[in-house]
Structure formats: structure tokens, C-alpha cells
C-alpha positions in Angstrom: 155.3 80.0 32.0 157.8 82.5 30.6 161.1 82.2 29.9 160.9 78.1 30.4 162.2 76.5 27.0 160.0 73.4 27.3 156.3 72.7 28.4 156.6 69.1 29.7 159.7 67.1 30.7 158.8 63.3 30.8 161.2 61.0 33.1 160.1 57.4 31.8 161.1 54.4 30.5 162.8 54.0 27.1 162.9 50.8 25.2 160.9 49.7 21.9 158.0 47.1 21.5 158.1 44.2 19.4 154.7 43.9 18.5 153.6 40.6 17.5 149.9 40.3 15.8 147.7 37.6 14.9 144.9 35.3 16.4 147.5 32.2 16.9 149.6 33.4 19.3 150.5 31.0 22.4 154.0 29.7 22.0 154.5 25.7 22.0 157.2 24.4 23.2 159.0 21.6 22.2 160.9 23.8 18.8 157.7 24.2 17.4 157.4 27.1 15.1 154.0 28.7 14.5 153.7 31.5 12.2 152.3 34.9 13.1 150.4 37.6 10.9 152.8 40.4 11.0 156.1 42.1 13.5 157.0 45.2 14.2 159.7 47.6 15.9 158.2 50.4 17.2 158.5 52.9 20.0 158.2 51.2 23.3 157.8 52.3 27.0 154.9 54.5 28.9 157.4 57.6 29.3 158.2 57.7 25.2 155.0 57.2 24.0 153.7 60.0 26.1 156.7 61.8 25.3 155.6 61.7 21.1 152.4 62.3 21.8 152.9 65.7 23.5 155.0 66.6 20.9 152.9 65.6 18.3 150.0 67.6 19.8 152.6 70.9 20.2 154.2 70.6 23.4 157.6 71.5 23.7 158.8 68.2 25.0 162.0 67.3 26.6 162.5 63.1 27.8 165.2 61.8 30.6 165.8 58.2 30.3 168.9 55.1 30.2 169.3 53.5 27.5 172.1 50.8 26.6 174.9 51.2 24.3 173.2 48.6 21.9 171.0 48.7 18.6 167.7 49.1 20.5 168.8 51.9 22.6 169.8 54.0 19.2 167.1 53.4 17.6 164.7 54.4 20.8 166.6 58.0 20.8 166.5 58.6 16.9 163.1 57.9 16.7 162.5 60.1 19.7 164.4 62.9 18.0 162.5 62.1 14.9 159.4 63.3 16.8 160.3 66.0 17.8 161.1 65.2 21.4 164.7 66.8 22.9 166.8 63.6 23.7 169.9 65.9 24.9 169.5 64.4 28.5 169.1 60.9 27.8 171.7 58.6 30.0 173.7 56.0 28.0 174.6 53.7 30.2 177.7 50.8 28.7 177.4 48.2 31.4 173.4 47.9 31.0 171.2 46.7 27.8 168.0 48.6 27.2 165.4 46.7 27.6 162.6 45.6 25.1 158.8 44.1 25.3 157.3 41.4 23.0 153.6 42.7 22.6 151.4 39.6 21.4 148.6 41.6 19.7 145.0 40.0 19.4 141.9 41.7 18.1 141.8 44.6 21.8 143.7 42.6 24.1 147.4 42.1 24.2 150.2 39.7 26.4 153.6 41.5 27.0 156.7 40.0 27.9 159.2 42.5 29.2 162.6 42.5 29.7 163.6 45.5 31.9 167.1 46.2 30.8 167.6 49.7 32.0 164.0 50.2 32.0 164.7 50.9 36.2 167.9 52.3 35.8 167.1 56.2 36.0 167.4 58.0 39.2 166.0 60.8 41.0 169.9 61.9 40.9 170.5 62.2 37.4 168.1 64.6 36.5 169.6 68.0 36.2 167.9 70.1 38.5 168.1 73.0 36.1 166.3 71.2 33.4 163.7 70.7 36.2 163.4 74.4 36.4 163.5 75.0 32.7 160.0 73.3 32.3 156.7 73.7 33.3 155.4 70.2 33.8 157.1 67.0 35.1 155.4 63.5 34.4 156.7 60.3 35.7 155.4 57.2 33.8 155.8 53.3 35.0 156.3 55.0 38.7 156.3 50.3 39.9 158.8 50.0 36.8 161.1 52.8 37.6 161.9 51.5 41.0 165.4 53.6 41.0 163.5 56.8 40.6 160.8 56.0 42.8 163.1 56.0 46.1 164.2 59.6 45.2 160.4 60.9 43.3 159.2 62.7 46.5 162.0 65.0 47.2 162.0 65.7 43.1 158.4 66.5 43.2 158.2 68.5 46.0 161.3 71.0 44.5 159.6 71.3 41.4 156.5 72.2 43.2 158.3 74.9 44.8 159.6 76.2 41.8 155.8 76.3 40.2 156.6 72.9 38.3 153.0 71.1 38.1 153.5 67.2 37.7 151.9 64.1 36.6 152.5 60.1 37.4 151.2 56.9 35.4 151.9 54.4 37.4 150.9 51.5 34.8 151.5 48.1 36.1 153.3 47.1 39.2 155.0 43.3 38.2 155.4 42.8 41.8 151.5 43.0 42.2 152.1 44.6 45.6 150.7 48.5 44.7 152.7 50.4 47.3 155.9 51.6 46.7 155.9 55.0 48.7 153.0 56.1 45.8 150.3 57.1 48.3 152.7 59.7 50.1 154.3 60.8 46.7 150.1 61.6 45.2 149.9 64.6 48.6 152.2 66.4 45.9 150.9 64.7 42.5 148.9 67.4 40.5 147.8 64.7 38.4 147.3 60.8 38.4 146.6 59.1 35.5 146.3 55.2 36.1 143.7 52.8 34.4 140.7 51.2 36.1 141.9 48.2 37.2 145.1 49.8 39.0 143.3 52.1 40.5 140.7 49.5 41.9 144.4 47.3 43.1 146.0 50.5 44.7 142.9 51.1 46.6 141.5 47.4 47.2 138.1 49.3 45.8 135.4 47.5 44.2 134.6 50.1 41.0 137.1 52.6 39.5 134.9 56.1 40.1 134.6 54.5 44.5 139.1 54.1 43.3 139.1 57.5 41.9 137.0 59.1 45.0 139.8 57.5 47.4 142.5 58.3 45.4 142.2 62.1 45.2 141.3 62.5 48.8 145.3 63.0 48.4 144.9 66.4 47.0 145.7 65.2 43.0 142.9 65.7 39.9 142.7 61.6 39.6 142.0 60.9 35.8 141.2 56.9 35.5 141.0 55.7 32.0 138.1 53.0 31.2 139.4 51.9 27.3 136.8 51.9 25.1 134.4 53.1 27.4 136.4 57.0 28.2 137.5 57.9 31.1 136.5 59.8 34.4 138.0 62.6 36.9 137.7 62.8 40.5 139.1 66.2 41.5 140.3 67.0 45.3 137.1 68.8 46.2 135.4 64.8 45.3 133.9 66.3 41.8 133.4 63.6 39.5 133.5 64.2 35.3 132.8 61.3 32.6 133.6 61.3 29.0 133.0 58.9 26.6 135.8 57.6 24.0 135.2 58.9 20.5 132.4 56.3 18.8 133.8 56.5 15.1 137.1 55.1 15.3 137.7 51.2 14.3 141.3 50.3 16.3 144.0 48.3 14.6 146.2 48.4 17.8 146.0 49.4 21.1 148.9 49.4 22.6 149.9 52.8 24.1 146.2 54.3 24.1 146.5 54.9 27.2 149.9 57.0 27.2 148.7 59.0 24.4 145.6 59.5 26.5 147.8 60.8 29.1 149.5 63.2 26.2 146.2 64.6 26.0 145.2 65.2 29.2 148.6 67.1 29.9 148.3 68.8 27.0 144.5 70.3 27.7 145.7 71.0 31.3 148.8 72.9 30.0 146.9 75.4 27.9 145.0 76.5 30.7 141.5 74.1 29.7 139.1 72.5 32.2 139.4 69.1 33.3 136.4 68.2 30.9 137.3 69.9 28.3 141.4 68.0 28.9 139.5 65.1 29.6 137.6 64.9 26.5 140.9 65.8 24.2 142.5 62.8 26.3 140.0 60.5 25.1 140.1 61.8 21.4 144.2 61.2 21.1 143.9 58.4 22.9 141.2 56.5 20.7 143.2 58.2 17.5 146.4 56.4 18.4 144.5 53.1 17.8 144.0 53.8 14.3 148.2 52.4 13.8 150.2 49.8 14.8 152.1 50.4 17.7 151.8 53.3 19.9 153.1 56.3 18.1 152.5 55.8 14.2 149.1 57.0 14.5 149.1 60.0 17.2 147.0 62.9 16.7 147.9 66.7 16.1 146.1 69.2 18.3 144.0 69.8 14.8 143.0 66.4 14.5 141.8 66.1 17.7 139.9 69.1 18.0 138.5 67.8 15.0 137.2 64.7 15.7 135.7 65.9 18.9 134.0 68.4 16.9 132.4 65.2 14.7 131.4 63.9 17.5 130.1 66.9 19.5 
């Protein structure tokens, strides 16, 4: 779109991961210390990882988000800003701590323990609406997270679709378990949805993710469920189902944030004007590439590696 300085504008959650890793990890109680196999700080939150990903890949990539006045809310914008991603619009907010999530890493599955800090502090009324216009995509991660936001999502959404903003929302996991939230009525002007199997079966109460993904898009959004290691699949609004299978040659060391940088992908293919398989496919690729690093940024593809490795596999 010409004359729009940034391709995607992410409005997410900012706050790093602890990531603890080893096979031992369930605390005792009772002061008694276990030791682990490794710790990390890295860049935490659904809405930053995506953010580095499409920037990694090329996008020009702008992030709105709170963050405290503390030690993890500096180091979540410089390492944004290290990335690449514009961090000009970020909220620091003095009365609030940002928030952070202890990852307990084992083998492919993973325990978090989150504290929210200002995780649910953005709203729908600080976000310039001329940065709105100054972009040509919008995505929303943690939509159940970002409670704040949520209330004011729908009016946001439906100004940036009259403007020609396209948009995107990842819900991720909703802590209250209850999988409403307004996000039924805010998918009639969702271009794309990108949640993972299981809460896309909750949302709907269905039985299988492609019967979820069917139900899902009857709302007028492409629906784009991710399955982990086994790909993903797309349910346009006209019922048309795609499948693609994860890339086969990759051993994963972590995977926590496959899924955002998945989402990275699919945005990005979508942006430069690609088919939903062909965006599909390069959302498997970066999303299976992230897992080659700890935490969920170190190892992000470029566009170049990821049209690489689908050409291996092809």
C-alpha cells in the first residue's frame, strides 16, 4: 500500500520469558532446592515474538504495548529495537510492573507461570489512530490476555477496515477458560484468525480442529489453526479447506513461540500478495525454524531461509 511507512503494526503483550529447561522440573516445597539444566531471559509475550519474526522475515514492523518503568520492561524494548521492530509507540507506564512468565521447558511440552503485570494494560484508546492509518496490517495477539483492549477491539477493527487496514488476532490462551469475550462478534471483521487446535476446538465446543476451523470462518475470516508438529490447516469463508505439513528435517531445541512465529509467516505470505497455501506453507517453515533456539526469537528465519527450506523439502 503506498505511501504507508510500515507493513504490520502488532498491538500485543510485552514482557520476557524466563525459560527454565530440564527433565526435573516440578517444584517441592518445603525450601527444597532442585537444580535445573540451564535459564534464560529472552523475549516474552505472543505480540513480540510475532513482532521479531515479521521483521526478521522483512516486514516493516511497528509494536504498541505497556511496559513498566522496571529492568524487564527495558530490556523487552531494546531487544525489540534490536530487531528491528519500531518501539516509538510503546506506553511506559510508572505505577504498573511489566509482567514476566517462568517457561518450565521439557523435551516438546512446556508449564508457564505468568504474571500479567501490564500484560492487560493496553487499550483500544492509546493507539494513535494515525499510526493505524500509516500501516497496512493490524494483528492483535493474546486477544483473552489483553482484556483492556479487547472491550475497545471492535470499533478499532472496524476503522481500520475502512481505511483498507487488513487485520489478524491470535487469541492464545484464555486463563479464565471461559472462550468468549466479545471474540465471535470481533472475527465478522477479522481477516485472519490464527489460534491453535485445541482453542479452536474450546471456542467452538467442536470435537476436531478442521469441524473448529469450518465453524470458525463461517464468520467471514481465512481461519488458520496450527497443529505443532503435525502443520497446520486453513478454512477460508467460502468453507475451502488447505493442509500443510511442518517441515520434516528440523530437530527442535525449544518450542516456545512456534506458534507466533508461525503467525509471522502467515502474515508475511499474505502481505506480499501469496495464496493461502503458499502463506500457509511459509508459516509452517518459520514456525518449525524458530525451534531450532532457545526461546522464541534467537532462532527466527529470514524470508531466504525459509524459502529455502521449503524448497529442501519440496
Amino acid at each position: 500500500m503506498p505511501g504507508r511507512p510500515f507493513d504490520l503494526l502488532v498491538l500485543g503483550d510485552c514482557n520476557p520469558d524466563l525459560i527454565i529447561t530440564g527433565e526435573e522440573l516440578e517444584p517441592r516445597f518445603g525450601q527444597v532446592e532442585r537444580l535445573v539444566d540451564g535459564a534464560e531471559l529472552t523475549i516474552g509475550g505472543s505480540g513480540s515474538i510475532v513482532a521479531c519474526g515479521a521483521a526478521r522475515l522483512g516486514l516493516r514492523t511497528a509494536f504498541v504495548g505497556v511496559v513498566g518503568d522496571d529492568l524487564f520492561g527495558r530490556f523487552m524494548v531494546e531487544a525489540l529495537a534490536q530487531r528491528g521492530v519500531d518501539t516509538g509507540s510503546i506506553v511506559v507506564d510508572r505505577t504498573q510492573r511489566t509482567g514476566l512468565t517462568v517457561v518450565l521447558a521439557r523435551d516438546v511440552d512446556r508449564a508457564m507461570l505468568t504474571f500479567p503485570g501490564t500484560s492487560a494494560a493496553l487499550t483500544a484508546g492509546a493507539v494513535d489512530p494515525e499510526l493505524l492509518m500509516r500501516t497496512r496490517h493490524i494483528h492483535v495477539s493474546s486477544y483473552f490476555v489483553q482484556s483492556s483492549l479487547a472491550q475497545g477491539l471492535l470499533g478499532l477493527f472496524e476503522a481500520a477496515r475502512g481505511a483498507g487496514v487488513s487485520s489478524s488476532v491470535d487469541p492464545n490462551w484464555d486463563p479464565t477458560e471461559r472462550w468468549g469475550g466479545g471474540l465471535r462478534e470481533l472475527l465478522d471483521c477479522t481477516d485472519v484468525f490464527l489460534p491453535n487446535a485445541e482453542e479452536a476446538m474450546r471456542i467452538t465446543q467442536s470435537a476436531d480442529p478442521e469441524s473448529a476451523a469450518r465453524e470458525l470462518a463461517t464468520r467471514g475470516s481465512l481461519v488458520a489453526v496450527k497443529l505443532g508438529a503435525e502443520g497446520a490447516l486453513a478454512v477460508d469463508a467460502e468453507g475451502s479447506a488447505i493442509r500443510c505439513d511442518s517441515l520434516k528435517n528440523v530437530e527442535p531445541v525449544d518450542t516456545v513461540g512456534a506458534g507466533d512465529s508461525f503467525d509471522a509467516g502467515v502474515i508475511a505470505g499474505l502481505l506480499s500478495g501469496w495464496g493461502t497455501e503458499q502463506a500457509l506453507a511459509l508459516g509452517c517453515a518459520c514456525g518449525a525454524l524458530s525451534t531450532r533456539g532457545a526461546g522464541g526469537t534467537s532462532a527466527q528465519p529470514t524470508l531466504d531461509e525459509a524459502i529455502g527450506a521449503l524448497g529442501e523439502q519440496a
